[in-house]
C-alpha positions as CSV (number, residue, x, y, z in Angstrom):
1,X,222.4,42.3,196.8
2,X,220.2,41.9,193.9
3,X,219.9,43.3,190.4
4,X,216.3,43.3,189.1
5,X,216.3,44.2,185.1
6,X,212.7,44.4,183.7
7,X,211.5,44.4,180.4
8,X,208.7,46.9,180.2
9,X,205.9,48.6,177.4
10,X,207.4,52.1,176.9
11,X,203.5,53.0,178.0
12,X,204.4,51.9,181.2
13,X,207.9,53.1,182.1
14,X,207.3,56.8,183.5
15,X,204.5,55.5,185.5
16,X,206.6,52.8,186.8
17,X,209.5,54.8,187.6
18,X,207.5,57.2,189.1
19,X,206.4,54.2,191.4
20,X,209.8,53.2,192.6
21,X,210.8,56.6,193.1
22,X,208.1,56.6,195.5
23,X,209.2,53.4,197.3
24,X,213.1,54.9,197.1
25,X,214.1,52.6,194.6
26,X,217.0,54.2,192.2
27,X,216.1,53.0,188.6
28,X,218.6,53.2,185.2
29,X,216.1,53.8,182.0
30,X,217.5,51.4,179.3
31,X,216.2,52.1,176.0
32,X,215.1,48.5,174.0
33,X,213.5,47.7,171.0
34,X,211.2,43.9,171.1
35,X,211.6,41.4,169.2
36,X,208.2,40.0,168.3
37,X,206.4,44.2,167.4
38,X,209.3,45.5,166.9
39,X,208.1,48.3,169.0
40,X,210.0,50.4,171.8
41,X,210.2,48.7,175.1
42,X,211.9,50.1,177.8
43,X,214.5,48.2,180.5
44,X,214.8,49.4,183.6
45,X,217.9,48.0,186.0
46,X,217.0,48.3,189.9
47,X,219.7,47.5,192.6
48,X,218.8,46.7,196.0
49,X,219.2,44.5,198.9
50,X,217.5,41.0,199.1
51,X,214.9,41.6,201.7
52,X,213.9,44.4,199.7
53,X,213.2,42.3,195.8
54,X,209.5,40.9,196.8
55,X,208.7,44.8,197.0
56,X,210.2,45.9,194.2
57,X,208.6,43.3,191.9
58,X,205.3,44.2,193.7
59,X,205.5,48.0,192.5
60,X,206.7,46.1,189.0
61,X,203.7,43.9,189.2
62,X,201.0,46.5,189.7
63,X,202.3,49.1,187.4
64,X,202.8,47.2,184.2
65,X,199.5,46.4,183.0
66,X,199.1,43.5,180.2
67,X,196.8,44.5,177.3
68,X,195.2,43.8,173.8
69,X,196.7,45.2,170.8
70,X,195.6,45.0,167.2
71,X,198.7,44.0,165.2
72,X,198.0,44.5,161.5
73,X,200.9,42.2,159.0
74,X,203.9,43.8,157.9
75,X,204.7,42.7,154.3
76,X,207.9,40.4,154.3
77,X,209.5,41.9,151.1
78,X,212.2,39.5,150.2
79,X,212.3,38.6,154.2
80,X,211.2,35.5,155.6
81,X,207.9,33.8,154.8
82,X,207.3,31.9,157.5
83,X,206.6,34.6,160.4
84,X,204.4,36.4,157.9
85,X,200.9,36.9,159.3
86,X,198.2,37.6,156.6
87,X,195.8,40.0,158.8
88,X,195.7,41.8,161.8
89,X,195.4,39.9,164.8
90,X,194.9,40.9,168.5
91,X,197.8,40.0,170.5
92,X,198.9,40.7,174.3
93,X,201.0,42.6,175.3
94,X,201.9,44.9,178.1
95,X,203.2,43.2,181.4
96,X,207.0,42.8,182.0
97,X,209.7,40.5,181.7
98,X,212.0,40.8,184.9
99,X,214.9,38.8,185.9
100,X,216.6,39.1,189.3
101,X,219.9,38.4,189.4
102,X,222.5,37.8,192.1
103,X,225.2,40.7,192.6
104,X,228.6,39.7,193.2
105,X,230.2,43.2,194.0
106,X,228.5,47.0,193.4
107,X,231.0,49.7,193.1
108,X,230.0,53.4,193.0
109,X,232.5,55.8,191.9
């Protein structure tokens, strides 16, 4: 067994889960916030067997689009310099960030 965790755009989540649904895979919604935009992501946790991961990362796949997005410069105020970009760039984003771990024992009460 398998636990797949992926990092995802909140854009993309209801479509997404809405995708595994589909395919009978059982998500948990994980709220998250990103470190680089310091925007809303969303994590979603999906259990399921080995033979079935290569699926489930396909529905991932083709649901989580990647993207352009304008990001205009937050002021530091009394933060650090050094990240500080001085005007608004176009950055990627979108996509996601999954891990697949294994799954030494599942219990369900």
């Amino acid at each position: 067994m398998k636990l797949i965790m992926a990092v995802i755009q909140d854009k993309d989540s209801t479509r997404l889960i809405d995708a595994l649904s589909e395919k009978n895979f059982k998500t948990t919604k994980l709220s998250s916030t990103g470190g680089f935009l310091k925007e809303g992501n969303t994590t979603l946790m999906v259990g399921c067997e080995d033979d079935h991961v290569d699926d489930a990362l396909t529905v991932i796949k083709d649901n989580c689009s990647q993207r352009k997005q304008m990001v205009s410069p937050v002021s530091p105020l009394g933060g650090n310099a050094d990240s500080y970009i001085p005007r608004p760039i176009n950055v990627d984003v979108g996509g996601a960030t999954v891990f697949v771990v294994p799954v030494d024992a599942f219990h369900q009460f």
